[in-house]
C-alpha positions in Angstrom: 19.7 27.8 34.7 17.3 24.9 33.6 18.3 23.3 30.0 14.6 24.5 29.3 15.4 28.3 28.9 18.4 27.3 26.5 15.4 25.5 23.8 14.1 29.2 23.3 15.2 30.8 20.1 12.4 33.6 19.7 13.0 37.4 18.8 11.9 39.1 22.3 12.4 38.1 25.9 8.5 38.1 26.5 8.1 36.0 23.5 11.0 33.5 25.2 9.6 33.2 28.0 6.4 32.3 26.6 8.0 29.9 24.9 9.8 28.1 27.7 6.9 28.1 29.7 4.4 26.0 26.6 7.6 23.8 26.0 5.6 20.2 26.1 6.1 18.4 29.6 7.9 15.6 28.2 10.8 18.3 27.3 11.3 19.7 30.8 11.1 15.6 32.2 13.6 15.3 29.8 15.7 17.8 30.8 15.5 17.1 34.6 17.0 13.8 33.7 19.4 14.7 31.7 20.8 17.6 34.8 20.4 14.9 37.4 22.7 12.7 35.5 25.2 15.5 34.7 24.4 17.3 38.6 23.4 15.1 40.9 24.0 17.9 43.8 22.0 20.2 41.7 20.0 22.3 44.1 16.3 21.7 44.8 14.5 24.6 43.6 15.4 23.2 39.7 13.1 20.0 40.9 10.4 21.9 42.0 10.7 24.2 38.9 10.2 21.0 36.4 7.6 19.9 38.4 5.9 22.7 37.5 5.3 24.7 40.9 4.0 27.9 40.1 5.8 29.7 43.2 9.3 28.9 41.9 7.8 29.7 38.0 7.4 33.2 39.1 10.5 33.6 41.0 12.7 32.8 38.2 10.4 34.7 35.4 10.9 37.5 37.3 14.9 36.9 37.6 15.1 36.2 34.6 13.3 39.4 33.4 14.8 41.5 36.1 18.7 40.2 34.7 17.5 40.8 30.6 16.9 44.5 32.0 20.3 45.1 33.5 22.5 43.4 31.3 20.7 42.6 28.1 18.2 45.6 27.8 20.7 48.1 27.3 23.1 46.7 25.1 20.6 44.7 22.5 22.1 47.0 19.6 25.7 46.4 20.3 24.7 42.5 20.9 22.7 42.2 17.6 25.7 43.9 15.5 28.3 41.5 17.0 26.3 38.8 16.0 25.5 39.9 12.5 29.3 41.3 12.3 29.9 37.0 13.6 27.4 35.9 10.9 28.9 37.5 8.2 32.5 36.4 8.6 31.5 32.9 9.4 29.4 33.0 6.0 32.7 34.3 4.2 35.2 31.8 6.0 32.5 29.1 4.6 32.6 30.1 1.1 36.1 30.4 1.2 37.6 27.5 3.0 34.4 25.3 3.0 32.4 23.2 6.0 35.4 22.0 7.4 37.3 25.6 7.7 34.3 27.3 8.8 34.0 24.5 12.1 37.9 24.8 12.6 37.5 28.7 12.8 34.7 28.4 15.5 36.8 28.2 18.9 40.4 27.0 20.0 38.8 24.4 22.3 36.5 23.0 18.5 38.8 20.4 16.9 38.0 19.5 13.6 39.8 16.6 12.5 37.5 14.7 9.5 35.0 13.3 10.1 35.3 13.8 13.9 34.1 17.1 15.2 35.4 17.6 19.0 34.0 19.8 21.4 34.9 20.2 25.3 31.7 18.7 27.2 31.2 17.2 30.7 31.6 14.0 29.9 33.1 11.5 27.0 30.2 10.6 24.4 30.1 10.1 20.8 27.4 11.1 18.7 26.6 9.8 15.1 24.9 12.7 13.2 22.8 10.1 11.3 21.8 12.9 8.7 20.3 15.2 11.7 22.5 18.0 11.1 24.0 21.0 12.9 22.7 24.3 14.2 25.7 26.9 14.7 24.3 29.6 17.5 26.9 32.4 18.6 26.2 33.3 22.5 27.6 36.3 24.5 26.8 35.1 28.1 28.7 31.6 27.8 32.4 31.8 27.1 33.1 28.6 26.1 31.5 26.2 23.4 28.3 24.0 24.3 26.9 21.2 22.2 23.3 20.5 23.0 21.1 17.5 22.3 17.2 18.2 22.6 17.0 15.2 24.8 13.3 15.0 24.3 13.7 14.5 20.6 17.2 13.4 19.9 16.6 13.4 16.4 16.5 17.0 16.2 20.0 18.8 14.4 22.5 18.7 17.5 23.1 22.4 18.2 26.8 23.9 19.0 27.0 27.1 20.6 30.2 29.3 20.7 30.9 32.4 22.0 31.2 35.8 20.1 33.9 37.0 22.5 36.7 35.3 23.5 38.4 37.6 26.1 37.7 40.5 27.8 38.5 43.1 25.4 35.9 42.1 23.0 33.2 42.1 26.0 34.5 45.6 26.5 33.9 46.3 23.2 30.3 45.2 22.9 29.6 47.3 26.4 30.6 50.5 24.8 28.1 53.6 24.3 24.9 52.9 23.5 24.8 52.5 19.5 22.4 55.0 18.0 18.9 54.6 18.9 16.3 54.3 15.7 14.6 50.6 14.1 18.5 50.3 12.1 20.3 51.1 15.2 21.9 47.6 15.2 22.8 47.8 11.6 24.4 51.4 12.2 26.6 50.1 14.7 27.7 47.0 12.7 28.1 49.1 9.6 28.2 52.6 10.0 24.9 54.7 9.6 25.6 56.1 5.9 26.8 52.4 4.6 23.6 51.2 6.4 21.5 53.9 4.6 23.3 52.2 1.7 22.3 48.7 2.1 18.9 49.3 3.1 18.5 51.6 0.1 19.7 48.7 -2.3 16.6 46.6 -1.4 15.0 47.5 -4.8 17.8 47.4 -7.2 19.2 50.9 -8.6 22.2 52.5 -10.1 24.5 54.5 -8.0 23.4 57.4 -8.9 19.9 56.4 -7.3 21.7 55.0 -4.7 23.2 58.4 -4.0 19.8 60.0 -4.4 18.1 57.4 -1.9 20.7 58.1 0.9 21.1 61.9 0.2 25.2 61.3 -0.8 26.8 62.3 -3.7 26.8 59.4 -6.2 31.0 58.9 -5.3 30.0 58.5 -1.9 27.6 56.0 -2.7 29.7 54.1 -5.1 32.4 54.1 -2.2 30.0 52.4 0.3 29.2 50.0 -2.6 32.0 49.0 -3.6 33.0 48.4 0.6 29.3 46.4 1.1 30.4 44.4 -2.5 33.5 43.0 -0.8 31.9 41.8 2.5 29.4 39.9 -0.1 26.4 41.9 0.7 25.4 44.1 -2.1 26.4 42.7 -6.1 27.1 45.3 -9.3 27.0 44.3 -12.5 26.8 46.2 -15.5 24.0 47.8 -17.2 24.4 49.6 -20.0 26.2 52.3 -19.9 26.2 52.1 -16.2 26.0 49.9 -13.3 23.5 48.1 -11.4 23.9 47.1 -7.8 21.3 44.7 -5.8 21.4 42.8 -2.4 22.9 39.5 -2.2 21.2 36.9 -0.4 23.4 37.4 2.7 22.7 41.3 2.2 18.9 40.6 2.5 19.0 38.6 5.1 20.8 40.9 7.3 18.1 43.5 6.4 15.0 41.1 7.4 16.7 40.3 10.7 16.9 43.7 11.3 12.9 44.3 10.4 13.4 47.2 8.6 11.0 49.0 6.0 12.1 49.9 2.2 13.0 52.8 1.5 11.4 55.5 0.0 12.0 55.6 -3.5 
């Protein structure tokens, strides 16, 4: 696949495409350099794609659409939980071990050795971040890490991408039965439907026993879920008064914006 398609990072495959297809020329003449460097014996269609023939546009919007309904389409929920499930931990492992645990966590083939981060590529090069920084992006489709440089604007944060599954257990696990269908589907397969209710109810602050009243549980079922989403840092409690008072933690609301849901009723 053209490096082009791998600059996309929008929220729907139409909107990708889109994308891709406005990317300025000087980013798909800088791609086709860069893949005749690294594959000389790269076939010709990929030539005639970056020189912007419409025939061999189509034919790979079409592919690409006709794949994203096979193997994406179905599975979005179970993708979009892994990742957030992905998210969360690497978010934790950072807090608790720091910058330089969190990149030594990523993959057995990412050596961290400070300063000097190592990743597997096609050939030896060494880059100086020079204060660009670095974009960490979990893929599903790749099963091995893949450090990209927008080569039309090298000044851009150098991203590293790293699979979510590592063998073929966890792929079996994300290609299970469908996850509930609903707008929170994702989140109720990452979380379970009643701690999701939880979350999602916690986006204006409240007690547990609004809490309880907000997801129809009794308020020790809601302090239960609490108390689980507390320790995976997405919900805080502190006390108020004679009671408690549990809000979303930064991590906690951005799971719930990714996710696009409404607030609930209240």
């Amino acid at each position: 696949m053209p490096e082009a398609f791998l600059h996309a990072a929008t929220a729907t495959l139409a909107d990708s495409l889109d994308h891709t297809w406005s990317l300025a020329r000087r980013q798909w003449a800088a791609d086709l350099h860069a893949t005749e460097v690294l594959r000389p014996d790269a076939p010709d269609w990929i030539r005639r794609l970056h020189a912007g023939e419409r025939e061999w546009s189509g034919i790979v919007h079409g592919a690409v659409e006709h794949y994203h309904a096979v193997a994406v389409a179905p599975y979005w929920s179970q993708l979009l939980a892994a990742a957030h499930a992905d998210r969360t931990r690497r978010a934790l492992a950072a807090a608790d071990t720091g910058t330089g645990g969190l990149l030594a966590s990523l993959h057995p083939e990412i050596r961290w050795d400070p300063p000097v981060l190592s990743v597997p590529c096609a050939f030896d090069a060494d880059l100086e971040p020079a204060g660009r920084g670095l974009d960490l992006v979990p893929t599903f489709f790749w099963p091995r890490p893949l450090a990209l440089l927008d080569n039309a604007e090298p000044e851009r944060p150098l991203v590293l991408r790293y699979p979510l599954a590592r063998d073929l257990a966890s792929y079996r696990a994300v290609w299970a039965a469908a996850a509930p269908a609903g707008p929170d589907a994702a989140l109720a397969a990452l979380l379970g439907s009643t701690r999701a209710r939880t979350l999602h109810a916690a986006t204006a602050p409240a007690g547990t026993a609004e809490l309880a009243r907000r997801t129809g549980t009794s308020p020790a079922t809601a302090s239960h879920h609490a108390s689980v989403l507390r320790a995976a840092g997405l919900l805080t409690t502190e006390r108020d008064g004679s009671g408690v008072r549990h809000a979303l933690t930064p991590m906690g609301r951005a799971l719930l914006q990714d996710q696009a849901l409404p607030p609930p009723s209240t």
